[in-house]
N, C-alpha and C positions, 0 to 999 in steps of 0.2 A: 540467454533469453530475457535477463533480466534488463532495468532499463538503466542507459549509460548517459548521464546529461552532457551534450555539446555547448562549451562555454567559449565565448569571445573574450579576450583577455589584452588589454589596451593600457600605458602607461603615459600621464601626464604628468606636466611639468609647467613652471613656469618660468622663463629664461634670468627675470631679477632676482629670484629668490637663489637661498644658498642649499646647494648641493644640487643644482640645475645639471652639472657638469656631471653626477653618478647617477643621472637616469636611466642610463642604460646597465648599469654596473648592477642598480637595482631590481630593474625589469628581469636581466636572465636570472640573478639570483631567488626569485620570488616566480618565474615560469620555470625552475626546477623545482622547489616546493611542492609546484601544484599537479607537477609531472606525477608528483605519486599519490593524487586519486585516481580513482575509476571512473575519467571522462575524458574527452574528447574534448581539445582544445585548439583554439583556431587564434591562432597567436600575430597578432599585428606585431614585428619584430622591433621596430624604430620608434620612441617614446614622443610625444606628441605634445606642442603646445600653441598651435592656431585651430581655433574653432572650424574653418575650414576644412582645415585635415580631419578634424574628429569627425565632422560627418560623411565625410567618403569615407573613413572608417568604418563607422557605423552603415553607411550602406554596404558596405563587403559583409559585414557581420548578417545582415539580416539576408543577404542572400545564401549564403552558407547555413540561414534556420539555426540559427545556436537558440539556444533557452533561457541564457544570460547572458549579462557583462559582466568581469570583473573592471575595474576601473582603478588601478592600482596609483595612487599620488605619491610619486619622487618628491614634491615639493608643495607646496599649495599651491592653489591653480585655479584659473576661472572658472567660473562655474556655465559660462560661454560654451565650455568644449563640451561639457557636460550635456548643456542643454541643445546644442545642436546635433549629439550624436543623438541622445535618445526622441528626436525630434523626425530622425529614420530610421531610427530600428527603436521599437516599442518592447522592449523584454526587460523583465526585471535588471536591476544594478546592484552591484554589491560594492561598496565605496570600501575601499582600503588603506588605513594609514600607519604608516609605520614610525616606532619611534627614535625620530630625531628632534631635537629641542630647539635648533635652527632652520629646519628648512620647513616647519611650518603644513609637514604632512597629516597628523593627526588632528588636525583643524580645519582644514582642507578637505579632509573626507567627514569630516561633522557637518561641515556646510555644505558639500555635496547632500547628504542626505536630508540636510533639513532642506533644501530647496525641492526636492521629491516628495517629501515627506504633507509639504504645501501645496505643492501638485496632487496628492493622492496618485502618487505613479509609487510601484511596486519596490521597494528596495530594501538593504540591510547596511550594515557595517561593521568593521572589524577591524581589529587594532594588532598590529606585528605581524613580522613571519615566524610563526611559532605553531607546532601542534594543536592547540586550543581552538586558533584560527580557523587551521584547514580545517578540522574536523566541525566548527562550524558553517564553514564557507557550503563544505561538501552536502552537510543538510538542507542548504537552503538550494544546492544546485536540486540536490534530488527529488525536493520539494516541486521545485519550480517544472522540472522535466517532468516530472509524473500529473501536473495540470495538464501539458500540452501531448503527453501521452493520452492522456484519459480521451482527448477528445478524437481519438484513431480506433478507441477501443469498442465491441461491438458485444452483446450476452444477449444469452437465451433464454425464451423462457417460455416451458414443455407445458401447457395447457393453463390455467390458472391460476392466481394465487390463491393459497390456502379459502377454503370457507371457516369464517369464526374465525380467520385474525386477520384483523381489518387493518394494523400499523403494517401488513407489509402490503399494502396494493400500491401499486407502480403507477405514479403520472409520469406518463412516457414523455411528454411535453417538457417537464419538468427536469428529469434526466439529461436529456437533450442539452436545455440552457443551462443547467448548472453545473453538468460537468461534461458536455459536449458529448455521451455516449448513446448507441443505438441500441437498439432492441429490436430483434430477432423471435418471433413467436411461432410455435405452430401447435398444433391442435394434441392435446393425450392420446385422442384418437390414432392420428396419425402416424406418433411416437413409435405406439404398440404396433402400430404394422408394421413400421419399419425394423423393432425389433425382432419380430416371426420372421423377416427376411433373411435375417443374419443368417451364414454360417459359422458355425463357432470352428470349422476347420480353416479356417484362416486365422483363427486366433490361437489355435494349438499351443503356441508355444508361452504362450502368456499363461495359460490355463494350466499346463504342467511344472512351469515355474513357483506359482503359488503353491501346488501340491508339494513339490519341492520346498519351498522356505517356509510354510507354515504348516506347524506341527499338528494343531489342535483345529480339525476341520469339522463339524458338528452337522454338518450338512450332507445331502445327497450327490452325487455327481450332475445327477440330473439337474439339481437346482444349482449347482455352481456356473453347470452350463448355462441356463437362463438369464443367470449373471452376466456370463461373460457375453452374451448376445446383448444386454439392458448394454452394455459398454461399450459394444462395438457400434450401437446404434448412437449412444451420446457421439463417438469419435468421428463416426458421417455426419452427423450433423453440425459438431466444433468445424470440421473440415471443412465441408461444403461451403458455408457460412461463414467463415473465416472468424470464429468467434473467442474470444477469450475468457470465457466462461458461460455456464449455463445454470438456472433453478427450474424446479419442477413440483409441480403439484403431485407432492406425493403422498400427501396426510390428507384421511387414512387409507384409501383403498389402493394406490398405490407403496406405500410403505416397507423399504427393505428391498423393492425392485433393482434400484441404480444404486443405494449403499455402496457392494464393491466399486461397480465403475468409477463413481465420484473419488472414490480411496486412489485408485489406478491414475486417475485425471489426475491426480494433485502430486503424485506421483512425478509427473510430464509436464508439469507447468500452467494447469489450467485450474478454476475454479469452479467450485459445482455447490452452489445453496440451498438449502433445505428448503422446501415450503413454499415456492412460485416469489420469494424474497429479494427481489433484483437491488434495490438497496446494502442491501447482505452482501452479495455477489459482486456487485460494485466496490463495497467495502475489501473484502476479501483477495479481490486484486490488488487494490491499494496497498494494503497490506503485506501481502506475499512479498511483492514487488518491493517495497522498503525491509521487510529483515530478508530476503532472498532465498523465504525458505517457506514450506505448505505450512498452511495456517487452519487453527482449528474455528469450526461455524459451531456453538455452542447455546442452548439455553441456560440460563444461571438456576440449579436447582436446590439448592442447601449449603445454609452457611455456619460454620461450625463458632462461636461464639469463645471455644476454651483457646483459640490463636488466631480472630477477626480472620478467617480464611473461607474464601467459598468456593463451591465445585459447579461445573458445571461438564455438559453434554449433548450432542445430538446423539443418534441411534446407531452411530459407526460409519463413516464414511469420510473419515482425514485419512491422510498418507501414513505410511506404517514408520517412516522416518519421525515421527512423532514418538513412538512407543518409547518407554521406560524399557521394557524390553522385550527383545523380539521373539527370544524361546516361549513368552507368556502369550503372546499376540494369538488370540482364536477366533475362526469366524464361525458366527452363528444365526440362527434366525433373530430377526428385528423383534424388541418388545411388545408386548399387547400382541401383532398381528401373528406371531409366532409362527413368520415365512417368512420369503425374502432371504438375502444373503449381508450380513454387513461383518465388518471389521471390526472387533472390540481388541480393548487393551488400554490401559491406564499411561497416561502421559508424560514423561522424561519432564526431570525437575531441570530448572534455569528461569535465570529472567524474564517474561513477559510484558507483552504492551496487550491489556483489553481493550476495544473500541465497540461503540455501539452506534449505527446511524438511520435515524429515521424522518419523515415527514417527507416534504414536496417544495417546490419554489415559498421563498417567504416565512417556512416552518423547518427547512432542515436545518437539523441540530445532532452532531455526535458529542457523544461521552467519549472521554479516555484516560485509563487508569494502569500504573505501572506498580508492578508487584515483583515476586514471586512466585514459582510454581515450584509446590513440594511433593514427594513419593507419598501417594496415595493408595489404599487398595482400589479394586475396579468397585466403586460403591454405586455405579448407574451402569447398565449391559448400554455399553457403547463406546464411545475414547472419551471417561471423565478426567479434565486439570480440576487440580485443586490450586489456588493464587491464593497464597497470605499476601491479604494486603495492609500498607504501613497507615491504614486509619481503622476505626472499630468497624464492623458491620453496621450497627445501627445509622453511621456518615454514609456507608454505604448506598443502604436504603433511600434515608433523608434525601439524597442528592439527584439519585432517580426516578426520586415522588416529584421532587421541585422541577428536575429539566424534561418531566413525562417519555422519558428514554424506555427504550419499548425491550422485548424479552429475549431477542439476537443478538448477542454477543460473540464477536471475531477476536479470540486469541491467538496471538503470535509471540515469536520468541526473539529475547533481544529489547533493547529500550529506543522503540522508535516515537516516544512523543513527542518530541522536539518537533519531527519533519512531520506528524498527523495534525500539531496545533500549526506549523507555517501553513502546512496545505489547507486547513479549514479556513485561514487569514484569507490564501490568495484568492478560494473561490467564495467567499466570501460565508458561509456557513460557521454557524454561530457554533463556537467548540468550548467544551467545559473541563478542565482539566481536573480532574475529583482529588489529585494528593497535593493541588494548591487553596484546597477550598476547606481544610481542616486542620 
């Protein structure tokens, strides 16, 4: 369910230059390479060196809707084919050159990209067939696929955003143009009635599973059931709407309502933000979708100064695939409103990528910071990470005073900076990488 980039993969040549004659020798050897990521390749088999060609090329590519080109150079080559392919099909390039000291490839694909580069057309470049490569090439497909994803993708959002926090109010206008996503709203009101509709005997067997794998249940049957109604009514509406995530005004009178659900959704592959946050939400896909795994929606609540590490939290509702461990994992009522049903349990240490993203056309700006997540006790009742991060806290601070980076933070597991600062490039949102700024 995760997303798989469709890439066009085309080899040029130029017939004077030397090594013209292993263009093809080159091209299968470098479309095996690339055989082994995780995408979907639409492979012009016969290496190319008339500008003609390259643009029926490129029209087959764009009808097929690939996400990129590679553009692989046997040899140095005009930059003719270049410019006629991407003159019908408009998707990013990734220029490749391999090294040979005579045919003039690695020069070749420098000047392919500086002629884009003059264009302000979209592109990258990369040197060998070597591991390094692909696992760069592969970020910048994933990068690219998940721009032209986003704009298919469609979130919800259950009555409001928060009152008294004004960085998450959604310019739907703004979503739209900058990352091509809709928004789906309907009324609190209407929510609640839809969940009194529910039967929770059609979710039976959801219900006694949980009773089953989790030990530590602090709640009523009754209110687990209310739960499971809050979730089965989020799942008519993902459904109905065809939506890949939803937020909800749920602070404070709602509070601890949809906790489990949101836990369950992420579970399934959907996203669910706290606090009417559709920027959150929007993030939070993005995210999943690049480490391919549920991601926590957190506020940053205390940072511990004796290892520059800080913890943060919402009130329980990430996937239990999070947990450090799962014989610990308890649900209980939500803080403060001391109802509701959410998921608590402290967070499995590994790698992390945090990002933070806020504002509207003209003002969006993320943060993103890659750390550490270490075995914490549960020091907040909800799913708290604690991230050692490799600058002090006070850089911390400093850096989200200066970029006014607001109090939602999206942790995810895995080091996906790379493909969050290409993505910030392509849509053009200004990105600030915190462990290049200290």
């Amino acid at each position: 369910m995760y997303i798989k980039p469709k890439i066009g993969f085309l080899t040029v040549f130029h017939p004077f230059e030397e090594g013209a004659d292993k263009a093809q020798e080159l091209h299968n050897s470098c479309l095996k390479s690339l055989n082994k990521l995780d995408i979907d390749i639409i492979n012009h088999k016969n290496p190319v060196s008339e500008a003609s060609e390259s643009a029926v090329v490129g029209e087959h590519f764009r009808k097929k809707n690939v996400d990129a080109v590679v553009i692989l150079l046997a040899t140095w080559s005009s930059d003719n084919l270049l410019l006629d392919l991407t003159a019908v099909c408009e998707v990013p390039i990734i220029n490749w050159g391999l090294e040979d000291i005579n045919s003039g490839s690695m020069c070749g694909a420098q000047q392919f990209n500086a002629v884009l580069k003059e264009l302000e057309y979209p592109c990258t470049f990369v040197y060998k067939n070597n591991n390094l490569s692909l696992i760069n090439m592969y970020k910048y497909f994933i990068s690219v696929a998940m721009v032209n994803a986003l704009k298919m993708t469609k979130f919800g959002l259950i009555g409001s955003r928060t009152q008294g926090m004004s960085e998450v109010i959604c310019d739907e206008f703004s979503v739209r143009d900058v990352f091509g996503s809709r928004i789906v709203s309907i009324g609190l009101d209407i929510f609640k009635r839809s969940v009194e509709s529910q039967n929770t005997n059609d979710y039976r067997s959801v219900l006694e599973e949980i009773k089953t794998n989790i030990r530590n249940i602090n709640v009523t049957d009754e209110e687990l059931e209310h739960a499971i109604k809050n979730y089965a009514a989020l799942k008519e509406f993902i459904e109905e709407q065809e939506l890949d995530g939803v937020t909800i005004e749920c602070y404070p009178n709602y509070m601890g309502e949809v906790c489990l659900g949101f836990s369950l959704l992420a579970d399934e592959g959907y996203v669910g933000a706290c606090e009417g946050d559709i920027n959150s939400a929007i993030l939070m896909w993005i995210m999943q979708n690049l480490s391919k795994s549920p991601v926590n929606h957190i506020d940053p609540l205390y940072l511990y100064d004796e290892d520059d590490s800080i913890v943060g939290s919402h009130c329980g509702c990430t996937s239990v695939f999070l947990a450090d461990d799962l014989d610990a994992v308890e649900i209980s009522h939500v803080r403060l409103a001391d109802k509701g049903v959410c998921m608590m349990y402290s967070c499995k240490p590994g790698a992390v990528t945090m990002a933070n993203l806020i504002g509207r056309k003209g003002t969006y700006r993320m943060a993103v910071i890659t750390g550490n997540a270490i075995r914490t006790e549960r020091a907040f009742p909800g799913t708290p990470v604690r991230v050692q991060l490799p600058f002090s806290n006070q850089a911390f601070l400093d850096l989200v005073e200066i970029g006014g980076f607001g109090h939602h933070w999206v942790v995810a597991y895995g080091d996906i900076s790379t493909e969050l600062l290409k993505l910030g490039d392509l849509l053009e949102i200004s990105t600030l990488y915190f462990n290049n700024q200290v």
